[in-house]
N, C-alpha and C positions, 0 to 999 in steps of 0.2 A: 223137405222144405228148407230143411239150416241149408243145407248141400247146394239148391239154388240161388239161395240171397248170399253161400259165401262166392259160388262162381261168378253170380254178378258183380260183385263189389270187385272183388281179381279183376274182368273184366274191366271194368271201371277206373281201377286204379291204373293198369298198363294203358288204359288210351289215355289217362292224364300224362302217365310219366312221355308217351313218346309223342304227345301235345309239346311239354316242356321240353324233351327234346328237341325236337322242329325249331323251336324258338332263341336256339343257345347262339350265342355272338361269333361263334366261329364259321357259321355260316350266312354271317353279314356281309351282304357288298359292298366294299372299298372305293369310294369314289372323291375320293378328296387329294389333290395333284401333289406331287413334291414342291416345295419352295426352294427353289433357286437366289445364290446370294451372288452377286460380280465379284471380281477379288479387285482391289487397285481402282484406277478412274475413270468414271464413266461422263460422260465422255472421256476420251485421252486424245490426245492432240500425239505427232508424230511427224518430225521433218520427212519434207520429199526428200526419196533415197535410200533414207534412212533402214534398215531391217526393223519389221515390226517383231516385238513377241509377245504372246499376248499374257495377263496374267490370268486368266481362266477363270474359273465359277465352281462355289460347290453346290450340292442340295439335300436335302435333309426330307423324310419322308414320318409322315406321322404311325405308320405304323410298320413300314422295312425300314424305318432309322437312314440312315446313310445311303444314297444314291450314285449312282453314277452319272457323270455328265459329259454329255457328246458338246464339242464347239466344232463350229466349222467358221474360219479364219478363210477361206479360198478368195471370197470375195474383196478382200483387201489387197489393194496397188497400191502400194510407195511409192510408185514409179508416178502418178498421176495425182496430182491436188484435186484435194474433193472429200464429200463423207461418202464412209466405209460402214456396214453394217456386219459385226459380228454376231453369232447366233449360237445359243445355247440351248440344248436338247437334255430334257431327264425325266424320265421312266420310271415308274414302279412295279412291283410285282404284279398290282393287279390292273397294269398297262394305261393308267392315268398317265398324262403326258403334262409336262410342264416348260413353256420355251421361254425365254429371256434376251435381249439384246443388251448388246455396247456398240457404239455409235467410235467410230476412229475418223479422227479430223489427221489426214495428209495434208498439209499443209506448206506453203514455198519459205524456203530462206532468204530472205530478200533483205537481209541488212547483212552488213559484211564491213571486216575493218583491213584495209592493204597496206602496208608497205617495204619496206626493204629491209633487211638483217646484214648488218658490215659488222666486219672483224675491226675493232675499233684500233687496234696497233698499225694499221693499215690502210684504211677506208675502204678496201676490195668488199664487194660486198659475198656472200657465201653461200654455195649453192647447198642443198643435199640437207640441209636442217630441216628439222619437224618444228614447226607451228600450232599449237595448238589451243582451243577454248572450249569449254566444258565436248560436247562428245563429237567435234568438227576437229581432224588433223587435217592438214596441207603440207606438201615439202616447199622449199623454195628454191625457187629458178636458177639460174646459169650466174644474174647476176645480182643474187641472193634475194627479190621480191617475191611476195608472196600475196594471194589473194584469199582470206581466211572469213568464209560464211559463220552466220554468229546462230546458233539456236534460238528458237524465240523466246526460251522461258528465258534465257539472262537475260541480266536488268542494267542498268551500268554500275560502273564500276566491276569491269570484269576481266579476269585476270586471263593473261595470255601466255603461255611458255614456250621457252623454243630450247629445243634439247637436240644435240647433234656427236657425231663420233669427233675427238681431240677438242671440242671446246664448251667450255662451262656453262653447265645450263643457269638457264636466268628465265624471268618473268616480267611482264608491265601490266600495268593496269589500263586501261582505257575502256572512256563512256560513250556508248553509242546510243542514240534514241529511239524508244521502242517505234515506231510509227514503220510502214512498210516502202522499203527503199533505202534507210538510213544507212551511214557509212561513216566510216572515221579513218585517217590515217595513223599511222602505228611504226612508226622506225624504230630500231632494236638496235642498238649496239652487245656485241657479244665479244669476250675476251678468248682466245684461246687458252690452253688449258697449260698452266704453267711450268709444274711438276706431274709426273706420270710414272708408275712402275710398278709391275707384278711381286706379288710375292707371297708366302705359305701363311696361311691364318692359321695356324696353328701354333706359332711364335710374334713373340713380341715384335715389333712391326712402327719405324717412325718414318714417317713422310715430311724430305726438308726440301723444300726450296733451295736451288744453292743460291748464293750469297744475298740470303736474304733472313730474316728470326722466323720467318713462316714454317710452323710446323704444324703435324700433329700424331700424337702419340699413340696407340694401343695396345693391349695387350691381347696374349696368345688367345685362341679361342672364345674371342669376345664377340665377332657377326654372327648375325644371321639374317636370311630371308626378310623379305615381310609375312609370308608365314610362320615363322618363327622356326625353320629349317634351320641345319647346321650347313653353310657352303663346302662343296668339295673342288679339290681342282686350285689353281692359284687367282689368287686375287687382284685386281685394276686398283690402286690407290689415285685419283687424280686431286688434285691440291691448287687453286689458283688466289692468290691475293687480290686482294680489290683498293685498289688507288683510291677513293673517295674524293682524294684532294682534286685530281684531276678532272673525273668526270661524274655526278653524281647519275650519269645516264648508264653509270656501270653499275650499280644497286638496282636487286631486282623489287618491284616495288614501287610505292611512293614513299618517302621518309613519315611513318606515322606509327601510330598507335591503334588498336582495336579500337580506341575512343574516340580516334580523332585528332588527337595530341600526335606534335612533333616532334621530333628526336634530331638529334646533329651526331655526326662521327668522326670518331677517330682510324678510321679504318677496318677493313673486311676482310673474310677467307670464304672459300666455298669449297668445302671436302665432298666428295663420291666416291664413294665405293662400288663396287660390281665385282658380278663373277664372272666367268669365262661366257655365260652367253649373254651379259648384257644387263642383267638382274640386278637392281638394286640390295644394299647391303646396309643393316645401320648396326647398332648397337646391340646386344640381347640387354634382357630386361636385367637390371644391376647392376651394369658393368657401365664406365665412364669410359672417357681420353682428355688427355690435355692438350688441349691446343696455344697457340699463339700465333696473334695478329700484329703485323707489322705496323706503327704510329704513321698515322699522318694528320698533318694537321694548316691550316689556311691562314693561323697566327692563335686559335685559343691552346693554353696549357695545357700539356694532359695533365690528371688527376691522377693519386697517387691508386687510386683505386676504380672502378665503371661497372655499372648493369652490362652485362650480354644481352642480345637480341638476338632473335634468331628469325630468319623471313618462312613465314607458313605461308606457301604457295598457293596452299586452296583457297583461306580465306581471303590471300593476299595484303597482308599487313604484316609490322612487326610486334614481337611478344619476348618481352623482357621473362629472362631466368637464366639466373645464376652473376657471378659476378667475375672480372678478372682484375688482374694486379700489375701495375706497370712494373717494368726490369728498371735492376739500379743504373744501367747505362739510356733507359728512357727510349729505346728503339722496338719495344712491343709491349703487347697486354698478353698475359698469361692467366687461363682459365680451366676450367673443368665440364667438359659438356657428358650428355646422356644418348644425343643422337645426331646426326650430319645433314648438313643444309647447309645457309649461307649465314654465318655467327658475325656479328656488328657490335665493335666496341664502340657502345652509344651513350647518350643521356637525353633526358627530357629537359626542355628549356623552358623559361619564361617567356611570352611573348606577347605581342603587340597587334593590334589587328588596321590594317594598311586598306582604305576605302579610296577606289578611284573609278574610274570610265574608260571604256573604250570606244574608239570613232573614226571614221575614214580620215582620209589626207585631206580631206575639201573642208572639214571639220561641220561637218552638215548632217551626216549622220550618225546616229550610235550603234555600235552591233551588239546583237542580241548574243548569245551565248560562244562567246569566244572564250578562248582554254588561257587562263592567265597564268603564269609559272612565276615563282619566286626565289632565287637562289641567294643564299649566305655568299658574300665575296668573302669575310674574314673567319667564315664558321663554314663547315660542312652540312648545310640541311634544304632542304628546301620542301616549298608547299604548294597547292595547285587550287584554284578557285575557275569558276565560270561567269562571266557576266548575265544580268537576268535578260529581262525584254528590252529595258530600256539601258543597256550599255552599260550598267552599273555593277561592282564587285567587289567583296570584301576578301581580306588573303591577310594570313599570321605571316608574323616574322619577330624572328630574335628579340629582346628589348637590349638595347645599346650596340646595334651592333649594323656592321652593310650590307644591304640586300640590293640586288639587281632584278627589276620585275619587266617581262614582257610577255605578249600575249601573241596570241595565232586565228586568225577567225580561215575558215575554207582554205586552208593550208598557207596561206600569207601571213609572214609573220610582221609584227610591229617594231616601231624603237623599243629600246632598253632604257629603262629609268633606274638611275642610281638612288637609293635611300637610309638614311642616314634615320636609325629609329633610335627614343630614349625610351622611357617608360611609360608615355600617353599615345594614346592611339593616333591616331595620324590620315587626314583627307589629303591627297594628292592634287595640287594645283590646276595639273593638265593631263587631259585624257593622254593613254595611249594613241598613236596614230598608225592603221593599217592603210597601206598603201595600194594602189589597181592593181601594180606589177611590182612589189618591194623586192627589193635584194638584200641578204640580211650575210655577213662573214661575220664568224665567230672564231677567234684566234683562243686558242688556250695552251701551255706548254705546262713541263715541270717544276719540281721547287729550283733550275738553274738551267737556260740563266735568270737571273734575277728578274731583267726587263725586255723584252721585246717589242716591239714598237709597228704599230700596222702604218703601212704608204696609201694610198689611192692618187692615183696622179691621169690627169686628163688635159683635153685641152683648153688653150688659152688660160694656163696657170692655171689649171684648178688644180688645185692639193690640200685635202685632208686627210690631218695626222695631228699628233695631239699638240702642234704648236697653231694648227686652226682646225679646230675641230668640226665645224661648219654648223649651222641650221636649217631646220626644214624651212624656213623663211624664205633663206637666200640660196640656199646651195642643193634644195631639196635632200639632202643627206647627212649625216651627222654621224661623226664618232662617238658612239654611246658613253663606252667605257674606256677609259684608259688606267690601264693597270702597270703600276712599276712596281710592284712587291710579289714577282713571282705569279706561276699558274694560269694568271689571265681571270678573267677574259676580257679580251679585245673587242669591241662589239662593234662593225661599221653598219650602218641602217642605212639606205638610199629609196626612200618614196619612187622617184623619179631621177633621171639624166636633164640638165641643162640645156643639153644640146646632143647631136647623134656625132661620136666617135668613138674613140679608142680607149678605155679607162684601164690604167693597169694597178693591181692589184700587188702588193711585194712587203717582204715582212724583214726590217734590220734589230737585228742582232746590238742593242743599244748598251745594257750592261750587265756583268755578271760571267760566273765563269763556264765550264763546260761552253759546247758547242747548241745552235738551233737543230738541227738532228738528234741531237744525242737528248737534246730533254726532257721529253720528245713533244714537240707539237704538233700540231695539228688547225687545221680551218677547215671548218663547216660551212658549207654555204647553201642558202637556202633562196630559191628563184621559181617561182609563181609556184609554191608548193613541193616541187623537186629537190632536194639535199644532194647534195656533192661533199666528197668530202678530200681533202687535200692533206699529203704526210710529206716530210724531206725527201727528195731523191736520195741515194747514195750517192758517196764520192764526195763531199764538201770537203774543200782544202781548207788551209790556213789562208788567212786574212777574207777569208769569203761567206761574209757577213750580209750580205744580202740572198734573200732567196725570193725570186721572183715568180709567184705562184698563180696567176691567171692575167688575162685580159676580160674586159668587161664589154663587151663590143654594141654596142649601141644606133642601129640602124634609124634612120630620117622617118622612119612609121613612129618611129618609140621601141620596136620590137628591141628585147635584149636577147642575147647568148652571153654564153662562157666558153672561151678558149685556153684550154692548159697550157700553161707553162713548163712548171716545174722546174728551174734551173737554178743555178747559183750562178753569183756575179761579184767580182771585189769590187765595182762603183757600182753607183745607185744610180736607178733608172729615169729615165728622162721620158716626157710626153711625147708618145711618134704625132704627134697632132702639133708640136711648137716646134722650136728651136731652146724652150727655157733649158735654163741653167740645170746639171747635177746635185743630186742633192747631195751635201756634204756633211757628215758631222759635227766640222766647224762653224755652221752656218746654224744648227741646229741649238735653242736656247736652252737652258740646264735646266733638267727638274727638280731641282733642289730650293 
């Protein structure tokens, strides 16, 4: 009897235990999917063209932990605008599936900023340069133009660079509007590269200008990479000074601060370094050079001492560090830098804020967002405003000092307003005036000779020059500016022609020593948008002081062209439209 009630309880007990066997969790079905995460944006947007990559997906499984994830990207054309459906795949062990999408916006480039890149010692304009804006390169043409498509995430204010073999790279800024279509024009002036020469980094090493304080110093084994490599093989020093006085369209940039704030100069340098294929080079971490910039200046003193600036291309402004020291003969600032770019003996100024308008020639309308510019005649700096809807615009300048403001609406540029700021802000009596078809010459030369003097001569006596300057009243054109203290500029504005003939254009040589070649100047001319740019020929003799640099040719529609000249003459040029008299220097009243 024990022997039966214990076999049955045995019994009993083994069909509970493999009851609770049966029941154990490791023979539960799995049926709960992986969760899938996108990496990066979803949507992503992606220029036409462009290569997509995609940033993938991971996925996580609640009980195999970590999954694998299939994408299939096949479906996506760059080549064609439109959405794109990317698709993500991930499995578990026990074959639960989990899919995921990202959605790819192709997209058109349909805003874009063009225009030409000149070797500014020259006006030639330069083929074979890189152009570029965030992930959009272009080279530029035969006679240096360029057509450079803008991404749509920039915004304005975005920086453009153009970097080429023998000439300094530089940067500008320019705002294009986000809306689909928009476009801007962009002319580059770029310097050739002034000083050049290889040599062993692994000794001490100075790059000088000849006859110039331009240097800059290093020592042995101080580059490397931007990976932080050691270079092998010999090294490209390139070294070019920057004029300031002359052009401040030779600063890459706008004259500003990360804040906002303006700065003026005493002059620039741009050092690069490279290796044998091309490779950027700068500093290792520790190590200095000294450099030194040559003074230039528009009439303010240097200071015994100055901030350095240095131009950071990405964000495209300037950023004060460090400081340098003028030499006791007063021909450079001498400093200490960390790394190589474009270094600006600068300062921050006081200034004034300058309220005016812009408006056609008929004086009937106001233009909405035209590019208003401000240059220092007696300082180095300048500043850039926009007018709003209603024509109207506020722009800093210096407090005490001369600024020359004009503006550009649809590539026409306006007169030049000379001003005269003290320490209170200041409304401008008269709008700017943009013209249908303005014609705008801009004369600027060196610190000698002293004065040069712009002609325009047409017919039936028309001539202005600074002893009749003219009005848009009576003359529809007017010498903006006349400069007898060196540098320029010269500013003629013409709205309109009188009448249809022959207008000649010619620049005398008034006072001062050195030669008009030799100083070097230069006229810009700007015609329904189009920049031309004019330099001395070779060859100017003695006593030949006139350089006779275009025709103005003016057909009975209205339509204008330009005809080069370029020539030198010892008499001054006469109207082919009269018989008037030559102009004489004795005839000419003192600016005194």
């Amino acid at each position: 009897m024990k022997r039966f009630i214990l076999n049955g309880l045995l019994v009993m007990f083994v069909t509970l235990m493999t009851i609770g066997c049966g029941g154990d969790s490791d023979d539960a079905v799995d049926t709960t999917k992986p969760v899938i995460t996108i990496l990066g944006d979803n949507p992503v947007t992606v220029n036409q063209g462009a290569t997509y990559t995609d940033a993938g997906a991971t996925a996580t499984d609640n009980i195999d932990g970590t999954v694998n994830v299939i994408s299939d990207v096949t479906a996506v054309n760059t080549a064609v605008v439109g959405d794109y459906t990317v698709r993500y795949t991930a499995t578990d062990a026990a074959n639960n599936t989990q899919t995921a999408t990202r959605t790819v916006k192709v997209v058109s480039i349909s805003r874009k900023v063009t225009g030409q890149v000149l070797n500014y010692s020259t006006g030639v304009g330069v083929a074979g340069l890189s152009v570029s804006a965030g992930t959009q390169t272009v080279t530029t043409g035969a006679d240096g133009s360029y057509t450079l498509p803008l991404d749509n995430n920039l915004s304005n204010g975005i920086v453009v660079k153009v970097k080429g073999n023998n000439y300094s790279s530089t940067s500008k800024i320019v705002s294009v509007g986000t809306q689909g279509g928009a476009s801007a024009v962009l002319n580059i002036d770029i310097l050739p590269v002034t000083f050049s020469d290889n040599f062993d980094p692994t000794t001490d090493f100075t790059a000088q200008v000849p006859n110039s304080p331009a240097n800059v110093a290093i020592s042995a084994n101080s580059l490397v990479l931007e990976n932080g490599d050691v270079p092998t093989g010999e090294i490209t020093a390139n070294l070019t000074p920057i004029d300031s006085a002359l052009s401040l369209s030779l600063m890459p940039g706008d004259m500003i601060v990360s804040g906002g704030d303006p700065i003026a100069s005493f002059g620039a340098v741009t050092i690069e370094f490279t290796d044998a294929s091309g490779n950027a080079l700068n500093l290792d971490a520790g190590e200095s050079a000294t450099i030194r910039i040559p003074v230039v200046t528009r009439g303010a003193v240097p200071t015994a001492t100055i901030p350095l600036f240095y131009y950071d291309e990405v964000a495209g402004f300037w950023v004060e560090e460090g400081t340098a020291t003028l030499s006791a003969d007063g021909t450079y600032y001498e400093g200490t830098v960390t790394h190589f770019t474009t270094w600006n003996a600068d300062y921050l100024y006081d200034f004034v804020t300058i309220s005016g308008c812009v408006q056609d020639m008929n004086l009937t309308t106001m233009i909405g967002n035209a590019r208003v510019d401000l240059t220092g005649k007696n300082y180095i700096g300048s500043t850039t405003a926009r007018t709003d809807s209603n024509g109207n615009f506020q722009i800093t300048a210096m407090q005490n000092a001369t600024s020359l403001i004009t503006a550009i609406a649809n590539g026409k540029v306006s007169n030049t307003i000379s001003v005269e700021t003290g320490v209170s802000n200041i409304t401008l009596g008269e709008c700017l005036q943009v013209g249908t078809a303005p014609l705008t010459a801009r004369l600027t030369w060196g610190e000698n000779p002293e004065d040069l003097d712009t002609h325009i001569i047409g017919p039936n006596s028309y001539h202005i020059w600074y002893g009749h300057l003219g009005t848009f009243a009576v003359n529809f054109a007017s010498l903006d500016v006349d400069d007898t203290d060196s540098y320029g500029p010269e500013v003629f504005t013409a709205l309109s022609f009188p009448e249809a003939g022959t207008y000649h254009y010619a620049i005398y040589h008034y006072s001062g020593s050195s030669t008009i070649s030799a100083s070097p100047a230069r006229v810009e001319v700007m015609l329904n948008g189009q920049r031309t740019v004019f330099t001395p020929p070779e060859g100017q003799q003695v006593n030949q002081e006139w350089w006779n640099v275009f025709d103005i040719v003016v057909a009975e529609g209205g339509a204008i062209s330009i005809v080069p000249i370029n020539t030198w003459a010892i008499n001054a040029p006469t109207s082919k439209a009269s018989s008037s008299k030559a102009i004489n220097k004795m005839f000419m009243p003192s600016k005194n």
